[in-house]
C-alpha positions as CSV (number, residue, x, y, z in Angstrom):
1,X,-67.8,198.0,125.5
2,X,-71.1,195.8,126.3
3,X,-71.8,195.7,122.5
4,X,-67.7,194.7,121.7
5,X,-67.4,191.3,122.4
6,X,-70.7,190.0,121.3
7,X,-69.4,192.0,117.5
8,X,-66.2,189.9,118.0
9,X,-67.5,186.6,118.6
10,X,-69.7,187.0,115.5
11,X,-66.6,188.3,113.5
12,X,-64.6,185.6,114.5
13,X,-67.5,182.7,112.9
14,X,-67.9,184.5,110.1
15,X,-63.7,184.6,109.7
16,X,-64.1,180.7,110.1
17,X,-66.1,179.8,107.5
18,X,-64.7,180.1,104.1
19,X,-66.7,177.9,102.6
20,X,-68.1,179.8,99.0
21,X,-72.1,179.5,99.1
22,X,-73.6,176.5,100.1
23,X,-72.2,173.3,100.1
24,X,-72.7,171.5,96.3
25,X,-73.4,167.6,97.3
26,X,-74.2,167.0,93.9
27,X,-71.2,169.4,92.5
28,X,-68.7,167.0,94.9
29,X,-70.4,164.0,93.7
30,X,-69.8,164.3,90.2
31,X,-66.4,165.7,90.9
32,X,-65.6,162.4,92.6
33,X,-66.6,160.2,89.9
34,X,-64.4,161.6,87.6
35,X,-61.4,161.2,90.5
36,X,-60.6,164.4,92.0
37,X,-58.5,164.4,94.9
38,X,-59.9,168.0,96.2
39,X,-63.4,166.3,95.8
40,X,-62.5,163.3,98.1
41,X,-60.6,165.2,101.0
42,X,-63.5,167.6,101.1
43,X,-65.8,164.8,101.5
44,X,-63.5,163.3,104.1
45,X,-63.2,166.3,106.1
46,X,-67.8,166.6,106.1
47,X,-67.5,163.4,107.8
48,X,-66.7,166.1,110.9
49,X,-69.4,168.2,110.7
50,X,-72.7,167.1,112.6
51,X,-74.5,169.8,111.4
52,X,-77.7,168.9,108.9
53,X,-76.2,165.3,108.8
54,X,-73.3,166.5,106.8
55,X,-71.4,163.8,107.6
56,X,-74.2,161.3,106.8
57,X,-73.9,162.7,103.8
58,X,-70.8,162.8,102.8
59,X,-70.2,158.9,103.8
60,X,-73.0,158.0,101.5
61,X,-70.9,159.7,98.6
62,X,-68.1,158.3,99.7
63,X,-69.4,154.5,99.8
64,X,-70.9,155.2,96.3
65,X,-67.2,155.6,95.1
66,X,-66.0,152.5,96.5
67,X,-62.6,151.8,96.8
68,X,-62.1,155.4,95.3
69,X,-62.2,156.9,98.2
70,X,-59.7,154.4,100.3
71,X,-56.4,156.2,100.2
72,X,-58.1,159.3,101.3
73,X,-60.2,157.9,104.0
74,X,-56.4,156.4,105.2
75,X,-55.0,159.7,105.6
76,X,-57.3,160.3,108.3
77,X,-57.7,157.1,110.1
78,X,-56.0,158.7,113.5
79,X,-58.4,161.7,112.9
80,X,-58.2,163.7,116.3
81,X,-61.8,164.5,116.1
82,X,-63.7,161.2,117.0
83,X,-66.8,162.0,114.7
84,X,-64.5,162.2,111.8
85,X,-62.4,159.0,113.0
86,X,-65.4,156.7,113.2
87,X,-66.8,157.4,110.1
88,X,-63.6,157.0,108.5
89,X,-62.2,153.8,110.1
90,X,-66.6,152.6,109.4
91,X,-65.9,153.4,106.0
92,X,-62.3,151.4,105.6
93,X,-64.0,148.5,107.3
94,X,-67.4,148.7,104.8
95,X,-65.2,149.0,101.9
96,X,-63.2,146.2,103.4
97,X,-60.0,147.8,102.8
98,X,-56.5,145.3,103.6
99,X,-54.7,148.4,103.7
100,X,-56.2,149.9,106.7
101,X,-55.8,147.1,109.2
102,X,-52.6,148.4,110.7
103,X,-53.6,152.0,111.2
104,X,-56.8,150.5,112.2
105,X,-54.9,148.4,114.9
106,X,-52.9,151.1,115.9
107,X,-56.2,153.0,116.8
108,X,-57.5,149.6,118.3
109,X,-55.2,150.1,120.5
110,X,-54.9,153.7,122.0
111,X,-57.1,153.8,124.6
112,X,-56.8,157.3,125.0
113,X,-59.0,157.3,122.0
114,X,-63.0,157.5,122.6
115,X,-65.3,155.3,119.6
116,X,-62.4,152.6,119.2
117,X,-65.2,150.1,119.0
118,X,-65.6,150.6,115.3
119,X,-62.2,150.0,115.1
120,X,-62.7,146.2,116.6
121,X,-65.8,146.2,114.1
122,X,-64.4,147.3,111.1
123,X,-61.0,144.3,111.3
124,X,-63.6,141.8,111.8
125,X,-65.6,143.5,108.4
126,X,-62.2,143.3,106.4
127,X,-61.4,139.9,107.9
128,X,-58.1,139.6,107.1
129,X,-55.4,137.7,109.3
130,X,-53.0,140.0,110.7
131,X,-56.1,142.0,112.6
132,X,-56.3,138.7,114.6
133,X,-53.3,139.8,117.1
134,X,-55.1,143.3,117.3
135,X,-58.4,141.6,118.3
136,X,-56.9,139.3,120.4
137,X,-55.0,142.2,122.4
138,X,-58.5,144.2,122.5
139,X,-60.3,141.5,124.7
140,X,-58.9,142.5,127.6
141,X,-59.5,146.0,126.5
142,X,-60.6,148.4,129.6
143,X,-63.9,149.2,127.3
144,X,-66.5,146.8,127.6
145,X,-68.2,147.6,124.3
146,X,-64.2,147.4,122.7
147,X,-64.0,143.7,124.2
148,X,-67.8,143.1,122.7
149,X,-66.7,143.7,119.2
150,X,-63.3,142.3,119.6
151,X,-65.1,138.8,120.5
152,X,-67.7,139.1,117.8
153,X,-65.1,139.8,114.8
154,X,-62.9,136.6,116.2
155,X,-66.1,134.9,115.7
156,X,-66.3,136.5,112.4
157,X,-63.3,135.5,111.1
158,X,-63.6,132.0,112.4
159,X,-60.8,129.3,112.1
160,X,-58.3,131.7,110.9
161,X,-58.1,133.1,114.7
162,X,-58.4,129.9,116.3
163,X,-54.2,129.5,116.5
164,X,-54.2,132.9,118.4
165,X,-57.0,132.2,120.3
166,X,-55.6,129.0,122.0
167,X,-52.2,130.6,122.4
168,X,-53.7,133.4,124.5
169,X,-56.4,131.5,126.3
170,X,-54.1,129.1,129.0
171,X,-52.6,132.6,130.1
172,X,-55.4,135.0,129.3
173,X,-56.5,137.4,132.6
174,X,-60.8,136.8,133.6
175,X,-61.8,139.9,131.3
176,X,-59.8,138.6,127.9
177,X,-60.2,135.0,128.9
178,X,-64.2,135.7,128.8
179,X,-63.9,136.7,125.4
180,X,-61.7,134.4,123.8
181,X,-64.1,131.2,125.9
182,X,-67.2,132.5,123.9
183,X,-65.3,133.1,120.9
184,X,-63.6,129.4,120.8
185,X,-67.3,127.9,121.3
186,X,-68.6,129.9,118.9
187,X,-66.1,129.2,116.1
188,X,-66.6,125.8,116.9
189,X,-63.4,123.8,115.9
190,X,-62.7,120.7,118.5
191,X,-59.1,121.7,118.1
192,X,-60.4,124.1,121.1
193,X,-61.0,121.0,122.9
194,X,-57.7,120.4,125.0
195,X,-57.7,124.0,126.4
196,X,-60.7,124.2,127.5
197,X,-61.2,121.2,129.3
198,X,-57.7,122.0,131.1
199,X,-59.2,125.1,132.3
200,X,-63.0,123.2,133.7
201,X,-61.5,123.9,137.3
202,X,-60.8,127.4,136.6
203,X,-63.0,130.2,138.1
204,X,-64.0,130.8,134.2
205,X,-65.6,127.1,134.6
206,X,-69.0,128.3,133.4
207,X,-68.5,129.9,130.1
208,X,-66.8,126.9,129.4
209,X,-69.2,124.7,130.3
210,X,-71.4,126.8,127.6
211,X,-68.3,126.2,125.1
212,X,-68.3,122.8,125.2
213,X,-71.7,122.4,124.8
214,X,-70.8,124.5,121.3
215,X,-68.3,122.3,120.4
216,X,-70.5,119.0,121.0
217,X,-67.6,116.9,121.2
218,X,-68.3,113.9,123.5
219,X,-64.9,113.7,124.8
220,X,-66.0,116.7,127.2
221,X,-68.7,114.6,128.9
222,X,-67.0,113.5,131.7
223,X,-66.1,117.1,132.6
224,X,-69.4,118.5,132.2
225,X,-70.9,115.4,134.5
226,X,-68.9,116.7,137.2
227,X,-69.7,120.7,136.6
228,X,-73.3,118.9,137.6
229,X,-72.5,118.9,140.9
230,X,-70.5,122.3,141.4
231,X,-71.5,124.6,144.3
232,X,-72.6,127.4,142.1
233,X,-75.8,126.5,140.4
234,X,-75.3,128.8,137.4
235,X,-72.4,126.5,137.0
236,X,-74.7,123.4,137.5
237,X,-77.2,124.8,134.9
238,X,-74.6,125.9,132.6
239,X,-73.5,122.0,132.7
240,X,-76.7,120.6,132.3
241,X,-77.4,122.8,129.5
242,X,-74.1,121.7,127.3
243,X,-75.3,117.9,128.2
244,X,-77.8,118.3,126.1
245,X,-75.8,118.7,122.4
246,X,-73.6,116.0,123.3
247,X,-75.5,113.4,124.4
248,X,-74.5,110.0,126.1
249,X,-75.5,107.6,128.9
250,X,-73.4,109.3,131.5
251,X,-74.8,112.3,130.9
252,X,-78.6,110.7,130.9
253,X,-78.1,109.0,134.1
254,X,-76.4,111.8,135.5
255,X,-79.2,114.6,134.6
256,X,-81.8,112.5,136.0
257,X,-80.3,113.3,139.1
258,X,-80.2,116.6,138.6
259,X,-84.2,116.5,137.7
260,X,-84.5,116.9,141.9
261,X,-81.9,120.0,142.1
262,X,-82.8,121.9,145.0
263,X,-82.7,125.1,141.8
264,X,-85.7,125.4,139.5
265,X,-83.8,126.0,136.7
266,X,-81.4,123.7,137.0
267,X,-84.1,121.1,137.0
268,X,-85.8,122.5,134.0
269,X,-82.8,122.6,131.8
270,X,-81.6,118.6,132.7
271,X,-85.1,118.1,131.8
272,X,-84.6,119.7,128.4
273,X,-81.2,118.1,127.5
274,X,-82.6,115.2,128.6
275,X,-84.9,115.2,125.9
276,X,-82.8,116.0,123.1
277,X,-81.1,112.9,124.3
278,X,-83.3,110.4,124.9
279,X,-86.0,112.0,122.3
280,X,-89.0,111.9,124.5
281,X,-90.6,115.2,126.8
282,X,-89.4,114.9,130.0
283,X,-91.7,116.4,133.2
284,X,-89.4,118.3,136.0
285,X,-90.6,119.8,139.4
286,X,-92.0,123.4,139.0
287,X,-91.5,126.1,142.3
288,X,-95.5,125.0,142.7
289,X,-94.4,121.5,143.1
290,X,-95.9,120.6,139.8
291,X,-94.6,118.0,137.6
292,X,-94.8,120.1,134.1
293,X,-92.7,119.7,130.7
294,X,-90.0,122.2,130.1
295,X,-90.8,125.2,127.6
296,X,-89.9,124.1,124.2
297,X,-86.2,125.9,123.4
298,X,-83.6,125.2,120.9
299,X,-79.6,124.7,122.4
């Protein structure tokens, strides 16, 4: 009986593959070229297997067939096995396929699904329009890599998200309002402008004192002035860094105040935006009590 179950087990992987021989990369290669469905879904179906880098494999034969191999890379974009998924949805996204953003969303989405960061990816890689309301959903996405990627293809596809951005930002919760803040400087269209100087006394007041700074509008002077003087001093230094771009004798006279924060870095980056302003080095205070020049570093 000792000897039965180890006979079974082996039975039972040898019943599992029926794979012929070995696997014929070169055989499926040149059976794709020439367009054969079979040769595709195999290919598809590799992108599973871990083994030997299989599915490496297979997705460099796939990619060489271009947009060949889109419709059968969409059959399996809700893949149960994760593996399989990512490569496919990395695939649809490399080949930049318009076809795949819904079922792409739809995986965006489901966050019963593990990898769904490549799904954020690959919208921003097609950069088509109707993923925006899928990224835009994503930033408050429970996975913090999924929000990453989300904010990085908004940025990607620029000023076409900028409408959805601003309509989701005056109601956004902290985690998706983060996102969209960095994505809106980043894009850097001043139509941002009005909402984010509505939210300055919001407790998201920092990254927008970086966004501003982005947008280098001088309208937002005023506001970023008065961040100067906030009771957090990542908030003051965040102000005194977004002085700098824009520029201004309100800003000059107020970041020489600032030069005697009771924070080091605080003082050293008025001193820095005060140079870009006023074009000359500017000394601040050092924790040694030294008077030294700030270390040369481009907004």
């Amino acid at each position: 009986m000792k000897y039965l179950l180890p006979l079974l087990l082996l039975l039972l992987l040898v019943g599992c593959d029926t794979r012929e021989g070995p696997l014929d990369f070169e055989g499926l290669s040149t059976r794709a070229k020439t367009g054969q469905a079979e040769a595709f879904r195999t290919l598809v179906e590799l992108l599973g297997e871990t083994q030997n880098d299989l599915n490496g494999r297979a997705y460099g034969v796939l990619m060489e067939q271009g947009v060949a191999s889109i419709p059968y890379l969409l059959e399996k974009v809700d893949d149960p096995n994760d593996e399989r998924r990512e490569y496919v949805i990395a695939g649809l996204g490399t080949l930049k396929a318009e076809a795949a953003v819904t079922p792409i969303g739809a995986v965006l989405q489901n966050v019963g699904l593990n990898r769904r960061y490549v799904a954020a990816w690959a919208l921003g890689e097609i950069g088509k329009d109707n993923g925006v309301p899928f990224l835009v959903a994503a930033l408050d996405d429970p996975d913090g890599e999924v929000r990453k990627r989300a904010t990085r293809s908004l940025i990607k596809l620029n000023k076409s998200a900028l409408p959805a951005l601003l309509d989701y930002l005056p109601s956004a919760p902290a985690r998706g309002a983060a996102g969209a803040i960095r994505a809106l400087g980043d894009i850097g269209d001043r139509r941002a402008l009005p909402v984010l100087l509505q939210l300055l006394d919001s407790p998201m007041r920092r990254e927008i004192f970086h966004a501003l700074g982005k947008l280098k509008d001088p309208r937002a002077e005023q506001g970023l002035v008065a961040g100067l003087s906030d009771a957090d001093w990542q908030n003051r230094m965040a102000a005194a860094t977004a002085l700098g771009p824009i520029g201004g004798p309100k800003a000059e006279a107020a970041l020489r105040t600032t030069l005697d924060d009771e924070v080091e870095v605080v003082r050293e980056w008025s001193a820095r935006s005060l140079e870009m302003i006023s074009g000359k080095r500017t000394l601040f205070r050092n924790s040694q009590g030294e008077m030294v020049l700030p270390y040369h570093i481009y907004h």
